[in-house]
N, C-alpha and C positions, 0 to 999 in steps of 0.2 A: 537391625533385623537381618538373618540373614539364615540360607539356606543350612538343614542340620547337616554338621559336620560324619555323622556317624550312622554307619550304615546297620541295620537291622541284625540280628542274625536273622540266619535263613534256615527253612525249616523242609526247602525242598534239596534234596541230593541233586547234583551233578548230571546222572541220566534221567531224570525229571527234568530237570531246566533243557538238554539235552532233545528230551520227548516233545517238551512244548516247541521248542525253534522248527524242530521237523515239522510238525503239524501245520505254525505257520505258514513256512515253506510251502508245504503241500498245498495250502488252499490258495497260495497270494496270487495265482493267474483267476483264479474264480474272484478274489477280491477288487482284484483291479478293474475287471471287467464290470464286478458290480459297482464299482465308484464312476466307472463312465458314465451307465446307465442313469443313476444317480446324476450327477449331472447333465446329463439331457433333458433334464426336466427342468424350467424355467421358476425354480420358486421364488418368485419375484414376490416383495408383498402384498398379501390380500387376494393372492393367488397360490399359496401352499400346499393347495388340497390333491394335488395328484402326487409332489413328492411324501407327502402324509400314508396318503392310499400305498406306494410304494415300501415304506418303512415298516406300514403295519403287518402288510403280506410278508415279509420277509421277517418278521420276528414272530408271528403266527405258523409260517412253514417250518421256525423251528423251534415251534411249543411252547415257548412263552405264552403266561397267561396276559392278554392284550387289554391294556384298558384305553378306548378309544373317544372322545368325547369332546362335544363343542363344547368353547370357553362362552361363557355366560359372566357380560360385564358387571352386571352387578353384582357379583359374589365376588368381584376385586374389588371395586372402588374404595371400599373402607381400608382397605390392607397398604402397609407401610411400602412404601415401595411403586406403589402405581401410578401410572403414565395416562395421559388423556389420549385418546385414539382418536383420528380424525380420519374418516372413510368408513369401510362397509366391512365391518370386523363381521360380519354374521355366519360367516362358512369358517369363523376361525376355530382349529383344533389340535390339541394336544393329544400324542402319544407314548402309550407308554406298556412295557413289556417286562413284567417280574419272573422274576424265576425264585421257588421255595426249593429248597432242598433238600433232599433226604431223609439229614441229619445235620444238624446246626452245629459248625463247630469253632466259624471266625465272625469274623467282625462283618456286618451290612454296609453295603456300597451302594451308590448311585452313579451312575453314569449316565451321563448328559449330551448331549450335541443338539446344535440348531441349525434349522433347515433354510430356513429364510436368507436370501442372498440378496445383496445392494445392487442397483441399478446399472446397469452393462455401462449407458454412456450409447456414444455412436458406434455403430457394429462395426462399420467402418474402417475405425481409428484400432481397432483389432487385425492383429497379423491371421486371425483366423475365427471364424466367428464363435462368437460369447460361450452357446447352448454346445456346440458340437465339438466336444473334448477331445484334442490331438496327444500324442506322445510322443515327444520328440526329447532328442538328448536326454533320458533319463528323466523327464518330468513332464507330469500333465497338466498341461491348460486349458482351462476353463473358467466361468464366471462360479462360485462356487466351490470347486476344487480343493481350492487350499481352504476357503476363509465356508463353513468348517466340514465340507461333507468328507474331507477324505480321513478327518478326524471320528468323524462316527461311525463312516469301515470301519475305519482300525480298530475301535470298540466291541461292534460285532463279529469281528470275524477274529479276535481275542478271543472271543467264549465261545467261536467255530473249535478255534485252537483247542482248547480247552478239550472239547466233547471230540474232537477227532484226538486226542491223543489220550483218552480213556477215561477222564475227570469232570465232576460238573463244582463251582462253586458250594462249599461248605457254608455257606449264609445266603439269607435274602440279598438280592440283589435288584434295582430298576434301571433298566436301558430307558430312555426316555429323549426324545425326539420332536423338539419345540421349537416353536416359532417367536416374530418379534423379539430378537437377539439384538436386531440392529436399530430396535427404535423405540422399544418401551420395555421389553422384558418381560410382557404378560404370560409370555407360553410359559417360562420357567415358576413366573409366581404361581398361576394354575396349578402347577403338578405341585406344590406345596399348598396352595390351597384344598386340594383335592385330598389331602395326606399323606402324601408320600414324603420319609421320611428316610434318615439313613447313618452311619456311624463317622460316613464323609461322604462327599461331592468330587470326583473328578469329572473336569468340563474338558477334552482334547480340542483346544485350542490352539489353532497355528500357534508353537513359539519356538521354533527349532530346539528343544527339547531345553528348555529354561521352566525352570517354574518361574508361575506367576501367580503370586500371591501379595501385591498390594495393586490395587487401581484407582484411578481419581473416578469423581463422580463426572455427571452432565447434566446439563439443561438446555432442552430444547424449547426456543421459541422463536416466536414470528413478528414481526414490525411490521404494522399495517398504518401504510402510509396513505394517504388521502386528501385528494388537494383538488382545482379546478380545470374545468375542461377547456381549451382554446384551442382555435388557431395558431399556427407555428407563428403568422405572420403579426399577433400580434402577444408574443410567447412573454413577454414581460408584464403582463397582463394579469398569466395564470400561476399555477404553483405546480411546478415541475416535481412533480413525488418521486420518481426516480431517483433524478438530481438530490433530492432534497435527500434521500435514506442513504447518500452515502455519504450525508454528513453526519448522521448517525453509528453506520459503520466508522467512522473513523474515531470515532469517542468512544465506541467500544472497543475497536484495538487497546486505545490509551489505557482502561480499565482492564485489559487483558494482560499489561505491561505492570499495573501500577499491583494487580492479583501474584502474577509470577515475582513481583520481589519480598513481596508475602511470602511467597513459598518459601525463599531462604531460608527462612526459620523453621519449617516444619520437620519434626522428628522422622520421617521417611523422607520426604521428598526433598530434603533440603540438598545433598547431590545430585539431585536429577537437574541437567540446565530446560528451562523453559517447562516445566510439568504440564502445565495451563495452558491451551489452544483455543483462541474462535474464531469461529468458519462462519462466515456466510456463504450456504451452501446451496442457495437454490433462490433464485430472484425472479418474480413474473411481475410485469405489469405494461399499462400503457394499451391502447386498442388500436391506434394508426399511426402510420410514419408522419402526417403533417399533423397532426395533432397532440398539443404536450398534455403529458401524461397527468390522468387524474388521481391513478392509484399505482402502488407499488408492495406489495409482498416481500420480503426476505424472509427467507426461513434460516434461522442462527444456531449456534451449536457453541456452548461455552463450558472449558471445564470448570472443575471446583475440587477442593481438594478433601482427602479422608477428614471427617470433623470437620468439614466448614459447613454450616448450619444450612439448609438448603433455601428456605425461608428470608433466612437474612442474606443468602446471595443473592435469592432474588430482588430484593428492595432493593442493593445496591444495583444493579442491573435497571431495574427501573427508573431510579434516582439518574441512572448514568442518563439515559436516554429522554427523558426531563431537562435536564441540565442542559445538553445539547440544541434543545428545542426552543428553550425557554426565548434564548435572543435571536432567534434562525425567522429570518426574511419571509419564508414559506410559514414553517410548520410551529411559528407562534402560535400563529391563528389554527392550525390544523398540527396539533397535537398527534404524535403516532399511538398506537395502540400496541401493548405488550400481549400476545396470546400464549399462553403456555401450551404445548403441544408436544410428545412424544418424552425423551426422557425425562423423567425430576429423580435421578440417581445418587445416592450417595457411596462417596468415594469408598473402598475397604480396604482394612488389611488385615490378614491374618496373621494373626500374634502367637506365640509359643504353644500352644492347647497342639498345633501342627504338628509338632513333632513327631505323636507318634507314626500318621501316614505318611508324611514325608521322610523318617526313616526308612519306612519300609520300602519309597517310591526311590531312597536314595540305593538301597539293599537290590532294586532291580534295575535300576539305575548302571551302577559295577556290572552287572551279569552281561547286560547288552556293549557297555560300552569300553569294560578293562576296570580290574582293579583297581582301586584308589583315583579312580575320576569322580570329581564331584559334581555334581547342579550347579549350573550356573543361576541366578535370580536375576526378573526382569521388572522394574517398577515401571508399570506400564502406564501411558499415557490417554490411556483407553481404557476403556472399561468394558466388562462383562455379568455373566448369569451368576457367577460367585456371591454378588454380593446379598442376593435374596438369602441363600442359605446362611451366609456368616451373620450379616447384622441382623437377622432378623427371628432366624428360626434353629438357631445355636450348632447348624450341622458344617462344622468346619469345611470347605471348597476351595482348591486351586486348580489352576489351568497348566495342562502340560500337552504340547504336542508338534505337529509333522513340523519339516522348513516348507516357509512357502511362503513367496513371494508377489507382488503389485496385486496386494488382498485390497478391496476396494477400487481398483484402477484398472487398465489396460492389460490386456495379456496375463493377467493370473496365473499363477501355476503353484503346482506341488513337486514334491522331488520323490520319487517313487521309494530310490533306497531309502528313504525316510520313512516314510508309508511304514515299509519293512519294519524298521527298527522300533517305531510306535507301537503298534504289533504284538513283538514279542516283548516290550517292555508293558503294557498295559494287562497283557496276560499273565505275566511272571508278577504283577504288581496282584492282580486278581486272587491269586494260586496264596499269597502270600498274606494277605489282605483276609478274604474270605477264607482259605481254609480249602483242604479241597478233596473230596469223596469221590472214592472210585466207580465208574459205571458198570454197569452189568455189560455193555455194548459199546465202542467207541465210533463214532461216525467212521463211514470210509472214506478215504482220500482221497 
């Protein structure tokens, strides 16, 4: 598998591609300033609703028709794909901004970005803090930044581009601005749920300008450890649950060892070293310092690869942590508890039906970057919103977008001229893609 070799022809002239680059140009201090804004706002999970409120105003000021709406869990739960939510999903909401045109003359697009940003960590441990976006040396940091808001600028102000340099998309088009990207993927099933639907999926995902188009799956769960309360002073007494789950963690390493030489043999992933990662990623337990711990929490995170049955990953997962219990000192007698929580994804990849948009994305590809450069491909060990569209609802999806760096971690940032480049490649892909009708009017610059 591997990215297409051949680039489109192009259907735009030289001062059209010309016209678009201006246009970016023109708005990229207006853009940037809205990608700060955009990250001042802390969309932490289960807290989305002011960057939501933000997205919808700004696609509303420029006439898209807006469909705004709480996600209602039971209209998921049956659907292929869904994740158990733990917390106070009730303010959760999906947007989303169409544009009909004129006169229908390309192909229908979806464009994607997710608002929901992972956990700062200590502000601290930041060279400047999380929410309040600096620019330094050609890039900005912030929590957010790169991992993906500066990906869905660059989508809207794409079709800013667009409308400032005289043109509106020749097809339907949905901007669409979802949540839970980072832990079950309900905001993106929603807008499929809801109907929206399209001839592709581009998601601008940090990947310094790599498609990505295979990812492994996840499973999120939790090890609820449970044991007796004592005294430190007479600690061999009780059942240290802490102690005792990182004898669990270490068996699941081993099963994360014995998964990755599995991999060897898989028809994508078998050059990729290590595909398969788990993380225990978040540990509570214990109620005082002299007191051994009665309970312990780890919340886990394991991949799984394209085509591995998710079902039967799970069993071996649970079998794993069985095994380990079965002659363990503590947790014979107290058994841990598997909970399933947050992703059950399966891995994707997009197979040859791709070609036609990834021509076209190769065809805009050239224009921004020089003749005869190709796409690089990234078989990512991570996963994304692609996979709702591909596996399940036949609208092929890849991810292409800004550089940008410690996504998830410390000091985050994006790299502005990238920003740029995104930009005018997502618009020249648009122009190419949908087709594109002249306005009566073109924005002012």
């Amino acid at each position: 598998m591997s990215p297409t070799n051949q680039a489109s022809s192009s259907n735009l002239t030289a001062a059209t591609v010309d016209l678009i680059e201006a246009a970016v140009d023109a708005g990229f201090d207006d853009q940037i300033r809205f990608l700060a804004d955009f990250v001042r706002i802390p969309s932490l999970r289960f807290e989305e609703g002011p960057a939501q409120d933000y997205i919808a105003a700004a696609l509303r000021a420029r006439g898209y028709k807006v469909d705004d709406w709480t996600i209602d869990l039971s209209d998921l739960e049956h659907l292929d794909g869904f994740g158990q939510i733990h917390g106070d999903f009730s303010r959760a909401r999906s947007v989303v901004g169409s544009h009909h045109p004129r006169k229908t003359k390309g192909r229908s697009l979806i464009l994607q970005g997710h608002l929901d940003v992972v956990p700062t960590g200590p502000s601290d441990m930041w060279t400047d803090p999380p929410f309040e976006p600096v620019i330094r040396d050609g890039w900005m940091y912030g929590r957010g930044a790169g991992d993906m808001k500066a990906g869905t600028a660059a989508a809207l102000f794409a079709l800013d581009a667009l409308a400032r340099a005289g043109f509106e998309p020749a097809a339907i088009l949905h901007f669409q601005s979802v949540i839970e990207e980072e832990s079950t993927g309900l905001g993106a099933l929603s807008t499929l749920q809801r109907g929206y639907r399209a001839d592709v999926a581009v998601l601008p995902e940090p990947s310094d300008f790599q498609i990505n188009r295979a990812q492994i799956g996840v499973l999120w769960f939790r090890l609820r450890v449970r044991g007796r309360p004592v005294h430190v002073a007479v600690a061999g007494e009780g059942s240290n649950a802490i102690m005792a789950s990182y004898d669990v963690v270490r068996a699941l390493q081993e099963l994360e060892t014995e998964w990755n030489a599995r991999a060897a043999k898989h028809p994508v992933y078998k050059d990729v070293r290590h595909p398969l990662n788990f993380n225990a990623g978040k540990i509570r337990g214990g109620d005082w310092a002299s007191s051994v711990p009665a309970w312990c929490d780890v919340d886990c995170r394991m991949g799984v690869l394209p085509g591995q049955d998710l079902e039967t990953a799970k069993a071996e997962i649970a079998a794993c942590v069985a095994a380990a219990s079965r002659d363990h000192p503590f947790l014979s007698n107290n058994p841990p508890e598997v909970i399933w929580n947050g992703f059950q994804a399966e891995g994707y990849v997009l197979d040859d039906t791709a070609d036609p948009p990834l021509a076209v994305m190769q065809g805009a590809y050239e224009k921004v970057f020089g003749a005869g450069q190709k796409m690089k491909e990234n078989k990512m060990t991570a996963l994304t919103d692609t996979r709702f569209y591909g596996l399940y609802y036949g609208v092929p999806a890849f991810c292409i977008g800004p550089r940008a760096e410690n996504i998830h971690g410390f000091d985050e940032r994006v790299e502005l001229d990238s920003i740029r480049k995104l930009t005018v490649l997502l618009a020249l892909f648009i122009a190419e893609w949908c087709g594109l009708n002249e306005t009566p009017t073109a924005l002012a610059p």
